[in-house]
N, C-alpha and C positions, 0 to 999 in steps of 0.2 A: 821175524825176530820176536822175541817174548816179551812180554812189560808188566809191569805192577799198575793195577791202577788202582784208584781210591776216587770218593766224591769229598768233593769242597764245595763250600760259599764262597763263590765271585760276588764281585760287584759287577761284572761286564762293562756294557760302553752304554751307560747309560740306567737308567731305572729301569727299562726293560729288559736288562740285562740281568739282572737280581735272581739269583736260585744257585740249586747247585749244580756243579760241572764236573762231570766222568776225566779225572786226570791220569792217564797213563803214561808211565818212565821208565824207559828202556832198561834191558836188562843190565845189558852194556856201560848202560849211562852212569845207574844206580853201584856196581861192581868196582865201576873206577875213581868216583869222587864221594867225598864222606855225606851223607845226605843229611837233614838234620830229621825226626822221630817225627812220625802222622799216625795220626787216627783211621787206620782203615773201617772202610764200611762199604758191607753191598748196597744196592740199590734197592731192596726190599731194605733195608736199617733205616736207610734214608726216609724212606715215603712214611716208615713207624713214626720217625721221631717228627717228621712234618706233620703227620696227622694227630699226635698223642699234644702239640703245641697247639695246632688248633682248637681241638677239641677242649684245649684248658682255655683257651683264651676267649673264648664261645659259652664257657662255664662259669670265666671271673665275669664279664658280660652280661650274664644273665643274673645272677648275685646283686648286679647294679641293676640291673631294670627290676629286679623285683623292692628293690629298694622307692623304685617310684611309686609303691603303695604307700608306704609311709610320707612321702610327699603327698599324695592326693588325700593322706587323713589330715595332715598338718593344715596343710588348704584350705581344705572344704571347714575344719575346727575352727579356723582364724577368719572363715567369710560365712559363718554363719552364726545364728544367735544361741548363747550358750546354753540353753535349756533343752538345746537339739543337739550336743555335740558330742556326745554318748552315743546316741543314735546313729550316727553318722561313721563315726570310730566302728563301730560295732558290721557294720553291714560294708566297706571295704574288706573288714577281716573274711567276712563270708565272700566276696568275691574271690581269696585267692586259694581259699579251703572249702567250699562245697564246691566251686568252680574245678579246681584239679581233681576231685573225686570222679565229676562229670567229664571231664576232658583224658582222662584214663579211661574209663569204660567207654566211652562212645566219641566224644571229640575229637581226640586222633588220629580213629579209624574212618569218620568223614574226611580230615583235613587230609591225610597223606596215605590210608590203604595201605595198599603194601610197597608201597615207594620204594623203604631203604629197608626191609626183609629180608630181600635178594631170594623171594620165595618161587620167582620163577612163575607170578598169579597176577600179573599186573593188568593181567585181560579180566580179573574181575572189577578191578575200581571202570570206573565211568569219566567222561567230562565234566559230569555234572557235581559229583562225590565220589569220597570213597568210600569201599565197603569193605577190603581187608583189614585182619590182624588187627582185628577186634580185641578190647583190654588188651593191647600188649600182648598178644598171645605170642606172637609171631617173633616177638621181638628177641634181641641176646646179644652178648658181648661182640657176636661178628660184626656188626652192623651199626649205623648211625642211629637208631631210634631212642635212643636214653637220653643221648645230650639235645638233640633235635627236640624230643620230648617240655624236656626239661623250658629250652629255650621258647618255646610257641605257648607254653601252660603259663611262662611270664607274658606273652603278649595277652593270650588270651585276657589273663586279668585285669588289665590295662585297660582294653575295651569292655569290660563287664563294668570295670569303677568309674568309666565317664557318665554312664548312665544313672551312678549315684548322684553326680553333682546339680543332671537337669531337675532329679525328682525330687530335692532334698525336703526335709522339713514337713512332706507330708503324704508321701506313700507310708501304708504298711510294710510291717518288717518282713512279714509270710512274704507279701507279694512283691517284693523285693528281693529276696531269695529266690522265688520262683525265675524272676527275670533275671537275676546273675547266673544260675543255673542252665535257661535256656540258648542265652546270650552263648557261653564259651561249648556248651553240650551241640550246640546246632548253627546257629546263626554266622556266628565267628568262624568255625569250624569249613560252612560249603564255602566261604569268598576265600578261606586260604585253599581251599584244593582248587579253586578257578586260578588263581595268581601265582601259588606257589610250589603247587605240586606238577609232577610231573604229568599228570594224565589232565587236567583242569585246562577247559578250553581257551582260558584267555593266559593261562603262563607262559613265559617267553621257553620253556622247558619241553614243552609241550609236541612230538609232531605225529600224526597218523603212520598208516602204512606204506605213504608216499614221502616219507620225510617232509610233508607241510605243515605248516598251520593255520588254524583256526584262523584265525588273526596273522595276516600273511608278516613277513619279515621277523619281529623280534618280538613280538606278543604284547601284553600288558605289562609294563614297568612299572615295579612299585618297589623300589631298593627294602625299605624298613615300615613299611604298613600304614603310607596315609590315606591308602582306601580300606586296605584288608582289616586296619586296626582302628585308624581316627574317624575313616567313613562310618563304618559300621555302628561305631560306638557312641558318635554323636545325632545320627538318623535315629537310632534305638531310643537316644537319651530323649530328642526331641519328641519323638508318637509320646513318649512317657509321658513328657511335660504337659501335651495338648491332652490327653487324656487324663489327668489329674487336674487338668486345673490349676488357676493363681492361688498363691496364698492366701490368707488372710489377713488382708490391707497391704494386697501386693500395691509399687506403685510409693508406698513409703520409704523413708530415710531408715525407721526403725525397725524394717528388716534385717537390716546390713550388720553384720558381725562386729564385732571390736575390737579385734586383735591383729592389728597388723602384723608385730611382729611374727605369728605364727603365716600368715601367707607369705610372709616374704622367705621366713626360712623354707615355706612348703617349695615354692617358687623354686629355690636354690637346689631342691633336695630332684626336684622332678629335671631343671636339667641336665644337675649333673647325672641322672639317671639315663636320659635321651639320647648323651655322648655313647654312651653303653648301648643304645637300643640302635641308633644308626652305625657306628662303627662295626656294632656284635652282627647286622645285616651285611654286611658287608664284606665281612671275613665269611659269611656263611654261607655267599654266592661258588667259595671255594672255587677260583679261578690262578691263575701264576699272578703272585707279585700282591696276594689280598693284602699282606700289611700296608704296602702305600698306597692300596687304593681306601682299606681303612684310614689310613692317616688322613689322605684326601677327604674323607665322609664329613669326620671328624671336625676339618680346617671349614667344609663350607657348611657345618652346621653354626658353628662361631659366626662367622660371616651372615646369616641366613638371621639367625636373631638377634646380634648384633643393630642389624638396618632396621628390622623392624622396631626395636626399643630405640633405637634412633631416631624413625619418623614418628611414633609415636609423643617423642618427648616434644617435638616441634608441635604436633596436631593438638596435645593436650593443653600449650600453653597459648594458643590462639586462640583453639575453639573455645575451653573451658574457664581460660584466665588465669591458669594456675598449672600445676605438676603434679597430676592423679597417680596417686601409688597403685592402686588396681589396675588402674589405664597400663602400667608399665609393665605388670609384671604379667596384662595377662597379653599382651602382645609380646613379651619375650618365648611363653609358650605359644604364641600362633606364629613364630618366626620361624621354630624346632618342627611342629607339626610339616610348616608349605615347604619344605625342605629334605622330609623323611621319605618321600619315592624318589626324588633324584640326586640325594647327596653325593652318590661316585660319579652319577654321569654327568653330571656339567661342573661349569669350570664356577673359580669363586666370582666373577663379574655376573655370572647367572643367579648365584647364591645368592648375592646384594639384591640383584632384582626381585627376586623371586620372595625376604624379608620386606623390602619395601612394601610392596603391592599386598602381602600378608596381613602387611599393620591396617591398611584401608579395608581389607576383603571383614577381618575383623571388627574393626569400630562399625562399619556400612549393616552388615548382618547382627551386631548386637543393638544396635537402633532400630534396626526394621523392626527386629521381634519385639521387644519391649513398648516401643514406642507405636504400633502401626497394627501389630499382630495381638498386641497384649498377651503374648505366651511368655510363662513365667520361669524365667531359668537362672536360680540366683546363682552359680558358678558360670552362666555364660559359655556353661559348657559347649554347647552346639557352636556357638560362633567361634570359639577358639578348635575344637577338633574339628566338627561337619563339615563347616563352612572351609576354614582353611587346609581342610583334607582334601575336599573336591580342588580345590585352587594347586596343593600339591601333587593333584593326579594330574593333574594339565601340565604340569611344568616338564617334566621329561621331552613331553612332545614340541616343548616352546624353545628350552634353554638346553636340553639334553646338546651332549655333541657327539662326531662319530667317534670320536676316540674314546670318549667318556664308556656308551654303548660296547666298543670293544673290548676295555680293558675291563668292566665289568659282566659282560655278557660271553664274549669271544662272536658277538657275529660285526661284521665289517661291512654294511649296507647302507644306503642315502634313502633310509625311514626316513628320517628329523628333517631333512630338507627335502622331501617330495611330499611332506604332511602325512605321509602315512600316521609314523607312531601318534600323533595328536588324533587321528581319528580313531586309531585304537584305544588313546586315554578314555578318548570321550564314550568309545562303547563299554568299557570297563567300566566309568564313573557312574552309567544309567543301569548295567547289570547291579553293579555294589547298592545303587540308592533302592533302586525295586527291590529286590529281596530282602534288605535290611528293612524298609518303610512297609512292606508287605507283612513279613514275619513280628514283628513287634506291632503293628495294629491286631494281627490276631490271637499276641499273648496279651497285651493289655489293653483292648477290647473285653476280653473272655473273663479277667482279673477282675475289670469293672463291670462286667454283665453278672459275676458273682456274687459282687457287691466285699468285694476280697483288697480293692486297690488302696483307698483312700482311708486316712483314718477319718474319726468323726469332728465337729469343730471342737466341741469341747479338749477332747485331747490334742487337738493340734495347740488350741490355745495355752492349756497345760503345757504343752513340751513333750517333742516325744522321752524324754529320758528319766522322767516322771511315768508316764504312761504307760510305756513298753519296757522297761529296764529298772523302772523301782530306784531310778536316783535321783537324789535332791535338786535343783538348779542352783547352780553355784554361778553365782556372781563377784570374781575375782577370784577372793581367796576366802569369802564370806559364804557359808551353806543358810539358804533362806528356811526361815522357820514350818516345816513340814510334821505334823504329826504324825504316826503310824497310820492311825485311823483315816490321814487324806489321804495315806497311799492307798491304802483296798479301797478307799470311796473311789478313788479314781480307774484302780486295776478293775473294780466292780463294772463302772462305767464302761472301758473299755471291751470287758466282755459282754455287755449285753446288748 
């Protein structure tokens, strides 16, 4: 017999049930009773109109994660001292604009080759990198590399601007661009084609010509990048740190910035940005059913730093005696980081966990360094991305669950409870730290062998925004008394 069919959105029996379903109605059926008017559509309309929502919703996503730049200027404006906040402004901008120039001609062709080309060349990338579709050559409307693009040129800068926070106040501007540049051009670039690409030996994406992998079962899990992004970007920030050196009269109160309210609104601006960076991970897994698994991301990133600004608020009024505004806001972002490789795979009791423990991994690691290490990191950067990046690469293996792994992966295996995936975090976690600790000793090793890295005391003590930028220091709303002639005394100085 013959029938009309069409596709619809069910809800089915259940959440797993969610998509659409091939309805066919008799001819018979349709002839003798008055039906009421549908929307017909093939099955290719269908898959357009699913992929053209993705694809937008992966794009408002990215819009918000680049929006976490201007969080990390707010930030870093509001915890640092204002003769430097020019400085500071000024060299995030360079992360997300010489960085995307760099991540166009070469970045994207280490991170993903010819992945999404569909060039029929994927035997030229490697495990180690890629080597196709070089600038975009490769690339065109048929295929996923614009919005893909688009979307990783945001992480990239993300991990190029943590590195701004270790080095603040006294790198050069040169050699600070040289490191944003190398960072998203190189560095960032091989840990996504290990994680994220398809040929990259530790992605779960990943299989030979035996259908295995590298990393047997489901590879390395990193939902939203707290190896590929926070590892990376807090290890780089760190060589930076220990390679420049403390400030001058690190160790004082009079370091310390004075504007609160600009970190708290940075604070605000960076998570709402995070919701965007793990959910927009999560729809990009492109598996059935991504919006609740998005929604899910989403629900246990809440959760995740939630517990952390929770334990936090206990630990600060015991240990300290009081209620640290910095304490809180910056374990609110170490709650978002330990949360951003497993937010679809575990359930929200894991997410609780996994905040809590983030608030300690952070307070334990910003004592050690300051207080034990004497390494000078006035954003704390390292302890909030590095330290609680590595703690989030663990957690898949610890809280992950199988459902979480299937509904985000499609594979259906007892990793998580035979300890596999936890041995695979940990071999990912020491791949990510060696090559990020390797590669940045020998861009800022080579910086300070140049004599390129550091400015001089004099101008630090100037300010860099006097020194490098020819701006007054403004204290308030008050411009301090500068003559011309101390600007070129000082621009003098700095050149010679």
């Amino acid at each position: 017999m013959n029938a009309s069919c069409f596709y619809a959105w069910t809800r089915g029996n259940g959440s797993e049930g969610l998509g659409y379903e091939r309805i066919c109605i008799l001819e018979q059926v349709a002839s003798s009773r008055p039906l009421p008017e549908v929307a017909l559509a093939t099955s290719e309309e269908v898959e357009d109109v699913a992929h053209a929502f993705s694809v937008a919703t992966i794009l408002i996503c990215t819009f918000l994660i680049f929006w976490m730049q201007a969080g990390f200027s707010v930030l870093e404006a509001g915890t640092l001292r204002p003769k430097n906040s020019n400085n500071i402004l000024f060299k995030n901008i360079t992360d997300a604009t010489c960085g995307a120039i760099g991540f166009w001609l070469l970045g994207y062709t280490f991170a993903f080759g010819n992945d999404n080309t569909g060039s029929g060349h994927k035997g030229d990338d490697n495990v180690f990198i890629g080597v196709g579709n070089l600038a975009m050559k490769e690339s065109s409307l048929d295929n996923n590399d614009y919005h893909i693009w688009f979307f990783q040129w945001a992480f990239a800068s993300t991990a190029a601007t943590i590195v701004s926070g270790c080095t603040a106040e006294r790198c050069r501007l040169e050699a600070y661009i040289c490191c944003s540049i190398f960072i998203t051009v190189f560095i960032y670039p091989v840990v996504v084609h290990w994680v994220w690409s398809k040929t990259g030996f530790l992605s779960p994406y990943y299989t030979d010509t035996h259908g295995e992998r590298l990393l047997k079962e489901n590879g390395v899990i990193d939902v939203a990048g707290a190896g590929a992004v926070h590892t990376v970007g807090g290890f780089a920030g760190l060589v930076g740190a220990i390679f420049l050196g403390p400030r001058i009269g690190f160790g004082s109160e009079k370091l310390r910035g004075p504007n609160d309210m600009l970190t708290s609104l940075g604070s605000y601006i960076l998570i709402t940005g995070w919701f965007a960076f793990n959910l927009g991970s999560a729809i990009a897994l492109g598996v059935p059913g991504i919006y609740n698994l998005a929604s899910k991301s989403a629900f246990n990133s809440v959760i995740a730093m939630a517990s952390a600004t929770f334990t936090c608020t206990l630990t600060s009024r015991l240990y300290f005696g009081n209620y640290r505004l910095d304490f809180i806001q910056n374990n609110a972002l170490a709650g978002m980081v330990a949360i951003t490789a497993g937010c679809s795979v575990v359930e929200p009791w894991g997410a609780f966990c996994i905040g809590v423990i983030a608030s300690f991994v952070f307070w334990g690691t910003s004592t050690w360094l300051r207080y034990s290490l004497c390494i000078d990191d006035p954003l704390d950067a390292f302890a909030v991305h590095g330290a609680c990046g590595i703690w989030g690469m663990l957690t898949p293996g610890i809280f992950g669950t199988r459902s979480g792994v299937m509904l985000s992966y499609g594979f259906d295996n007892n990793a998580i409870e035979s300890g596999n995936q936890f041995r695979n975090q940990l071999i990912g976690i020491a791949c990510i730290v060696t090559w990020t600790t390797a590669m940045s000793t020998l861009l800022f090793g080579t910086l300070r062998w140049l004599g390129m890295l550091r400015v001089t005391e004099k101008l630090e003590k100037a300010g860099l925004d006097m020194s490098m930028h020819g701006t007054p220091f403004r204290r308030g709303f008050a411009v301090l008394d500068f003559t011309w002639e101390q600007v070129k005394a000082i621009r003098t100085a700095r050149d010679s």
